[in-house]
N, C-alpha and C positions, 0 to 999 in steps of 0.2 A: 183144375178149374181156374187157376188163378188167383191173384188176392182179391176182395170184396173192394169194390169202387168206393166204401165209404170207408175202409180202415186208416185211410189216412188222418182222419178227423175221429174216429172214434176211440168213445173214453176206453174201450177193453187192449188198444193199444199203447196208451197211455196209463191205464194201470200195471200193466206185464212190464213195460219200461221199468216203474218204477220198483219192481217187484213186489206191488199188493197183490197180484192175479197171477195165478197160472198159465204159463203159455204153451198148458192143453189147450184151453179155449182159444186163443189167437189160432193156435195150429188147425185144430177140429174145424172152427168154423171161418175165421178171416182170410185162411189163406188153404181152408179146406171147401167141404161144401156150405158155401157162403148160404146160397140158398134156402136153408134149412133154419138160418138164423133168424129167431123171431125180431131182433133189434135188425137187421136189413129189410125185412119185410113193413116194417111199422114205419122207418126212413123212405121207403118205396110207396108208402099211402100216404104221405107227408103228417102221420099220427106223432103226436109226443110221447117221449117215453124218457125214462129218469136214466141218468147215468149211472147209476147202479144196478140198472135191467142186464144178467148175464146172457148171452146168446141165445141161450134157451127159454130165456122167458122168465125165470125165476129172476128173486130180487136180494142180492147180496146187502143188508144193510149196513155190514163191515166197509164195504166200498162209498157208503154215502161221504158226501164230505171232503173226498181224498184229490 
């Protein structure tokens, strides 16, 4: 599919950098089926959502903050 139009700017690429995240999720979803990502789709309704939102929707609180 290619990589997700907004992993340039988003924080799940910026955590995998820094290695607080796993780059399952970058892989799975950013530069998998992006589609699927609940943080693309909420960017796509122009919805706010926290930078500790993982792909999937759940909320990493380890990531707040970082």
């Amino acid at each position: 599919m290619g990589e997700c139009k907004w992993f340039p700017a988003c924080p799940m690429k910026r955590y995998t950098e820094r290695g607080v995240l796993s780059g399952r999720w970058t892989e799975e979803y950013c530069r998998g089926d992006w589609r699927r990502c609940v943080r693309y789709q909420a960017e796509e309704r122009g919805e706010d959502h926290p930078d500790w939102m993982l792909p999937d929707g759940s909320l990493d609180l380890g990531l707040k903050g970082r």
